[in-house]
VOPAGU-2260 file (C-alpha; in pm, 1 decimal, decimal comma):
REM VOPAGU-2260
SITE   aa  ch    i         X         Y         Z
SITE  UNK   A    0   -4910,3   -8838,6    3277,0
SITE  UNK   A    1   -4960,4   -9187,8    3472,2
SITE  UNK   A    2   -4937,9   -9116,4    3873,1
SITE  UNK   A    3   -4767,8   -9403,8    4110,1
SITE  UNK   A    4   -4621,3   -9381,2    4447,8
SITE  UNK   A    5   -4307,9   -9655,7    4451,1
SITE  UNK   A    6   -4096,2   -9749,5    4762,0
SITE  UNK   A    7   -3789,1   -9945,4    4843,9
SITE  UNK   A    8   -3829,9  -10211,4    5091,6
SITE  UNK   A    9   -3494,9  -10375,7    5169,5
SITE  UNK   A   10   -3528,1  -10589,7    5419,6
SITE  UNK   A   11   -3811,1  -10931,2    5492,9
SITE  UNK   A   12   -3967,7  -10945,1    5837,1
SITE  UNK   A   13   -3687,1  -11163,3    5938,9
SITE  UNK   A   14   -3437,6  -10849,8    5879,3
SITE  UNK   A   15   -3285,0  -11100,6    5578,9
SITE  UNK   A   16   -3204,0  -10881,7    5252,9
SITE  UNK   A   17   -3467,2  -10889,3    5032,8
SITE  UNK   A   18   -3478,1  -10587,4    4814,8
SITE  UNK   A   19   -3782,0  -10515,8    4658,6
SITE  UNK   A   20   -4039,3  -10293,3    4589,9
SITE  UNK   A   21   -4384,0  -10162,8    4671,4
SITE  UNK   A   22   -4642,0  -10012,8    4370,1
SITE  UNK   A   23   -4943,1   -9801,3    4385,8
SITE  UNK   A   24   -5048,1   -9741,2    4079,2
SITE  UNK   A   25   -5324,0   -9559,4    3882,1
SITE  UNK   A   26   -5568,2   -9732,5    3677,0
SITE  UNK   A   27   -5569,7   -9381,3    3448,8
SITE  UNK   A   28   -5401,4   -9075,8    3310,5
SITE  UNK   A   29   -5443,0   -8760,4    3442,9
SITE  UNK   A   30   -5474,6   -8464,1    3122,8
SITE  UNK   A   31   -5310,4   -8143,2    3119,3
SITE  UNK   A   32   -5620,5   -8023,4    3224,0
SITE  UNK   A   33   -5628,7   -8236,1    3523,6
SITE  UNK   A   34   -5889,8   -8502,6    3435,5
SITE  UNK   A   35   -5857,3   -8814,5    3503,8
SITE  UNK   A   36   -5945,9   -9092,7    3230,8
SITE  UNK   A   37   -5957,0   -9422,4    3314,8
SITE  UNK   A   38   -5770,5   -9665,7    3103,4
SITE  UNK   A   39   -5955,0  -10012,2    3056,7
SITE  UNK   A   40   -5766,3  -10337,1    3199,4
SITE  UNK   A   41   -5633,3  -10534,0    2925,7
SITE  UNK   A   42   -5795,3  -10833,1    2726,9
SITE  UNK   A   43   -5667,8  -11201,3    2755,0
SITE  UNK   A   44   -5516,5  -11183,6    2443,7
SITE  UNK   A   45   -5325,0  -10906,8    2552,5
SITE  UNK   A   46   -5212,4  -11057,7    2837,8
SITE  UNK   A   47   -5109,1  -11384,8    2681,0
SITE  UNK   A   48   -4910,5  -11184,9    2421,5
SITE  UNK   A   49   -4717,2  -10972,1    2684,0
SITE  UNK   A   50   -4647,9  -11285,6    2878,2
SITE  UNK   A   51   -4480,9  -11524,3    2597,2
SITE  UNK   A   52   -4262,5  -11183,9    2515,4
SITE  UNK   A   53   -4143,2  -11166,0    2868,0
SITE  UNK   A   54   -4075,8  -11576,0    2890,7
SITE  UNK   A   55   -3922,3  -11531,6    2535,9
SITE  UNK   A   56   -3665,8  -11276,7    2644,3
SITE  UNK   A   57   -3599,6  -11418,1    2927,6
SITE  UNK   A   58   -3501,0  -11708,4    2800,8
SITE  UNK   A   59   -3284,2  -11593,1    2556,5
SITE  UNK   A   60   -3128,2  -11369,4    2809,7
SITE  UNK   A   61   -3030,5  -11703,5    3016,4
SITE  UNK   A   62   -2912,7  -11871,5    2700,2
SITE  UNK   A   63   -2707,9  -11546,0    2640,9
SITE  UNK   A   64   -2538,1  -11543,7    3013,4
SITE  UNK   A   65   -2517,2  -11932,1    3065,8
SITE  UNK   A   66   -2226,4  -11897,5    2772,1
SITE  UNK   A   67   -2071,4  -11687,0    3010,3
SITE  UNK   A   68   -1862,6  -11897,0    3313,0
SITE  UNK   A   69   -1951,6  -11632,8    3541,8
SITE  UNK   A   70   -2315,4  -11673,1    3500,1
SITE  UNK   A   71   -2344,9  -12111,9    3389,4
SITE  UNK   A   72   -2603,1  -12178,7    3661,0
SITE  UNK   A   73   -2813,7  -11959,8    3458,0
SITE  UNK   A   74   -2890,9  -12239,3    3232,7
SITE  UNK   A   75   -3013,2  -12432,9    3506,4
SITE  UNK   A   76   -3322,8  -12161,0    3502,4
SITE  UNK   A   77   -3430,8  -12244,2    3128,0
């Protein structure tokens, strides 16, 4: 069980939308027994894999909607 405390900010200083949101979380699990163990960060490697996945999908999502006439500026983001 991971612990996190998430909110829902909707609005920038300037009272313009800008929905987004706020994270606290956890470095750990928490057992059924209550202890804590803390989960070590990730390695580069890690990190570089998870990153070309996201940039990957991303793109192909674009590729996907920028066929679409409701979404053609999309390919302007690729």
């Amino acid at each position: 069980m991971k612990i996190g405390i998430c909110t829902l900010q909707r609005f920038g200083g300037d009272l313009s939308a800008n929905v987004h949101f706020h994270s606290l979380v956890l470095d750990g699990v928490f057992d059924e027994a209550g202890d804590f163990t803390l989960i070590t960060a990730p390695t580069l490697d890690e990190m570089e894999t998870l990153t070309r996945t996201i940039a990957e999908r991303i793109a192909r999502m674009c590729e996907r909607r920028a066929l679409d006439e409701d979404h053609h500026d999309e390919l302007a983001l690729l």
